[in-house]
C-alpha positions in Angstrom: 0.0 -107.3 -63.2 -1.5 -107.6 -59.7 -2.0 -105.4 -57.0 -3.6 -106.1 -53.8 -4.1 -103.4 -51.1 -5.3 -103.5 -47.4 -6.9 -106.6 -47.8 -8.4 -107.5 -44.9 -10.8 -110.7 -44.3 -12.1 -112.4 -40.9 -14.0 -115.2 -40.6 -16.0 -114.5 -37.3 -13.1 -113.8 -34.7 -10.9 -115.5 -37.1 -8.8 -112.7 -38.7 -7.2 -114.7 -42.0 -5.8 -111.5 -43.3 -5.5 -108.2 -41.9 -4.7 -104.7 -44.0 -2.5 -107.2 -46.2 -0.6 -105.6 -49.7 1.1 -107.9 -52.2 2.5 -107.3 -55.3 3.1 -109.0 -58.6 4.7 -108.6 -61.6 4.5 -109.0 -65.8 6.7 -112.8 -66.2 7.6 -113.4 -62.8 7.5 -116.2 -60.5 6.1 -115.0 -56.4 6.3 -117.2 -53.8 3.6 -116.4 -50.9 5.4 -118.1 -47.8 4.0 -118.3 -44.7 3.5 -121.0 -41.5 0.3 -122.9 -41.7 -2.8 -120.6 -40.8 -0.9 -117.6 -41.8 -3.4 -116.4 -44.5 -1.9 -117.7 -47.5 -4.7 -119.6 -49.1 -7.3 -116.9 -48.1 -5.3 -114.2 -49.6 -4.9 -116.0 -52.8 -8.9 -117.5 -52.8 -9.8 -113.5 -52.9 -7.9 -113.4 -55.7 -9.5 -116.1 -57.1 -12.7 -115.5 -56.5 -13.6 -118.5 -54.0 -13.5 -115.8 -51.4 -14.8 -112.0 -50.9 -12.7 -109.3 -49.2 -14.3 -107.7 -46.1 -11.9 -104.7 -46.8 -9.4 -103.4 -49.7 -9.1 -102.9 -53.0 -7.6 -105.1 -56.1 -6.0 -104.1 -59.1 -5.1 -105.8 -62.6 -2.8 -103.9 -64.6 -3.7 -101.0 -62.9 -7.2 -101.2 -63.3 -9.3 -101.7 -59.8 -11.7 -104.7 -60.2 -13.8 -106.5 -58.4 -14.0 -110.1 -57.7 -17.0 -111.3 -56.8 -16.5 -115.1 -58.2 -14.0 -117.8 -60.0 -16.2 -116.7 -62.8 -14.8 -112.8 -62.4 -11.1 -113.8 -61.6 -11.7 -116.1 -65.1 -12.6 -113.1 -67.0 -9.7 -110.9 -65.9 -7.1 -113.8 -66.7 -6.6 -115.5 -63.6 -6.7 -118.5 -62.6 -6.2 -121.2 -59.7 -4.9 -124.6 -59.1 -5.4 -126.2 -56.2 -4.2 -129.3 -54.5 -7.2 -131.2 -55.2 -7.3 -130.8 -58.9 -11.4 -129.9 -60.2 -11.3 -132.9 -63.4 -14.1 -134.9 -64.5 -12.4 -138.3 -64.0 -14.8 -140.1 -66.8 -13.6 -137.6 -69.7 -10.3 -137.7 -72.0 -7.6 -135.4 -71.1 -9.4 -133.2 -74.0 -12.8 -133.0 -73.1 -11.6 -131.7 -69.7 -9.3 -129.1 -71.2 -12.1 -127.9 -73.3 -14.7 -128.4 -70.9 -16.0 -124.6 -69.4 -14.3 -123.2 -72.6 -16.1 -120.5 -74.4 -16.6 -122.1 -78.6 -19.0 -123.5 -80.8 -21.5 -125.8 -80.2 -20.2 -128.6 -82.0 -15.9 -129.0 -81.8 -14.2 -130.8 -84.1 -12.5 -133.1 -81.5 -8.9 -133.9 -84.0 -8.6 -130.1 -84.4 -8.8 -129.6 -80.6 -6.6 -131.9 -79.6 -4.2 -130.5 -82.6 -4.5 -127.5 -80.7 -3.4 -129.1 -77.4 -0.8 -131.0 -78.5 0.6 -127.5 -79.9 0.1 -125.8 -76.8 1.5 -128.1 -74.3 5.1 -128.6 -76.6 4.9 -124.6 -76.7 5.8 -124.8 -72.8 7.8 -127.9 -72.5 5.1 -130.7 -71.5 3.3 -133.7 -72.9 -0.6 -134.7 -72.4 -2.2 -137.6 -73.9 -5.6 -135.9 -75.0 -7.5 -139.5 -75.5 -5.9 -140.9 -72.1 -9.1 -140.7 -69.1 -8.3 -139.0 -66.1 -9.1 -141.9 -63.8 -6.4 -143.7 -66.0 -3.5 -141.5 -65.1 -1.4 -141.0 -62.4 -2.5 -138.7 -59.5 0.4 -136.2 -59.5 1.8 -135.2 -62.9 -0.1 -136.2 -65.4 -3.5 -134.9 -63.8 -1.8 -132.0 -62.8 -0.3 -131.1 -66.6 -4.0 -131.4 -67.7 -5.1 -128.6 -65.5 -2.2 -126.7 -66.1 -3.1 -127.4 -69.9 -6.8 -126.2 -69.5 -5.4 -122.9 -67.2 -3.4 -122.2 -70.7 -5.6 -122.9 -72.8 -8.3 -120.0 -71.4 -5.6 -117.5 -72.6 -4.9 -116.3 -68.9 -2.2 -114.5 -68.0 -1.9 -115.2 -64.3 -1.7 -118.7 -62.2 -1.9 -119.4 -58.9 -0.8 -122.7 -57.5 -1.5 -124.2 -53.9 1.1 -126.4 -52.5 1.9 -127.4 -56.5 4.1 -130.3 -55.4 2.6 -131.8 -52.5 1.6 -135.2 -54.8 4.8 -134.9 -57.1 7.5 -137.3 -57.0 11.2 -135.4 -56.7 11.5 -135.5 -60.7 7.7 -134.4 -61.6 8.7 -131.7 -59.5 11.5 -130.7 -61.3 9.2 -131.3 -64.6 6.4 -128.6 -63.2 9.6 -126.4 -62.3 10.8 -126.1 -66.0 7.6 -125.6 -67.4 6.5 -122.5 -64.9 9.8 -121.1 -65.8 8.6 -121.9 -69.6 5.6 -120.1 -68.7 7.2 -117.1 -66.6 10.0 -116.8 -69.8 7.0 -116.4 -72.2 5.0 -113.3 -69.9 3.0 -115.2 -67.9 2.8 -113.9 -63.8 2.8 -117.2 -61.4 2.3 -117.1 -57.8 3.4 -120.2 -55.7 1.5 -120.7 -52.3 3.8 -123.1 -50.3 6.0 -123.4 -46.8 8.8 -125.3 -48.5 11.9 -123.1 -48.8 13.9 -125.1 -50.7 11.6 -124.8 -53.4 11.0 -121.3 -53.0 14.9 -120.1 -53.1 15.4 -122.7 -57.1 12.1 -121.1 -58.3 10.9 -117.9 -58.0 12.1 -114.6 -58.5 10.3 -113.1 -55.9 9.3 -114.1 -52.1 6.2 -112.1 -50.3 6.0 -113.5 -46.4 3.1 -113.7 -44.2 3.3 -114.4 -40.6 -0.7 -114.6 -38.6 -2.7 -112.8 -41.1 -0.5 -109.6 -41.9 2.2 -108.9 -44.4 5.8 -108.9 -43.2 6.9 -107.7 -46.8 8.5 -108.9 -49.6 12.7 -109.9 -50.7 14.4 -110.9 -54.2 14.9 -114.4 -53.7 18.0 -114.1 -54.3 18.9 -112.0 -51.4 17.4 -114.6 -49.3 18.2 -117.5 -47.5 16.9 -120.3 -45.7 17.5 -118.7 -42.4 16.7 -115.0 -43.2 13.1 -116.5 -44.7 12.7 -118.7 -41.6 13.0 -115.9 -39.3 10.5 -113.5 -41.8 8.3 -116.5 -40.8 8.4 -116.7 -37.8 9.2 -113.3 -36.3 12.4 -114.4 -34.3 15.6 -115.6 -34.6 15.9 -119.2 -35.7 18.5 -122.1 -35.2 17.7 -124.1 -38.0 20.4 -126.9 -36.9 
């Protein structure tokens, strides 16, 4: 679905990511691991969009592209979540999934929430669509109606940033079975987070970066918590 080659991107004589490839596949889940300021976020804001390569070339389903804005990466199917979650607290849980959404002029409001309501049982998940944001919790049930707007665009590839940094232990393991939902039903996620546990019960696939550059990429289930830490960090690690 994705290919990234040689990105590089500096920031002054910052380097955030240097000659960097990444990979990722049709109905997979990719973790992008790394210590804090290894270049995770960057990468994945190029891909996104929010950010603009000083070098390298990106492809989607082997087509090059160029992504100049959110507004491109929308276009191609991709989208991000990020930990502060972009919802207009005032507006229904519909009116926010809707909101951006290419359609007619006037909706017919029951239909659209019909539409949600199918949409969210499709991948395991419940949303309210007359409940206000400012009215619902900050982790899950905020976060299930960005996940329900990123599905209802039609795209075909997410991009989550530290999903689970406002969950509780059992919205976590909510979000978990409805990615895997997603992933069984084609979709391509990619997972930006430092937490190995999570990385080794979700995804299928772990890409490591260690100060800017790409140390390369393992089945997760080849890994382990010692064999990532040390992809991490570039050395031999006593995790006890």
């Amino acid at each position: 679905m994705i290919e990234m080659r040689g990105i590089t991107k500096h920031f002054g004589s910052v380097v955030a990511n240097e000659n960097v490839d990444l990979t990722v596949r049709r109905g997979e889940i990719l973790s992008v691991l790394g210590e804090n300021g290894s270049g995770k976020t960057s990468l994945m804001n190029m891909l996104a969009g929010i950010y603009f390569p000083d070098a390298g070339h990106i492809y989607v389903e082997g087509r090059e592209v160029v992504i100049r804005s959110p507004k491109d990466a929308f276009a191609l199917g991709i989208g991000m979540i990020h930990q502060h979650f972009k919802l207009v607290d005032v507006l229904t849980a519909a009116e926010n999934i809707i909101l951006g959404l290419p359609g007619k002029l006037r909706l017919d409001m029951r239909e659209v929430e019909r539409e949600i309501r199918s949409l969210t049982e499709k991948y395991g998940f419940e949303i309210d669509p007359h409940e206000k944001i400012y009215e619902m919790s900050v982790g899950g049930n905020q976060q299930k109606v960005v996940l329900g707007k990123w599905l209802a665009s039609n795209s075909k590839i997410l991009i989550l940033d530290e999903p689970t940094a406002v969950l509780t232990p059992q919205e976590t393991d909510r979000l978990f079975q409805v990615l895997r939902n997603m992933r069984d039903q084609g979709h391509s996620i990619i997972i930006i987070t430092h937490k190995l546990n999570e990385v080794l019960s979700l995804s299928d696939r772990v890409a490591v970066l260690r100060k800017g550059h790409s140390v390369g990429s393992i089945q997760t289930s080849e890994a382990t918590e010692k064999s990532l830490t040390e992809m991490m960090v570039g050395r031999r690690v006593d995790l006890n």
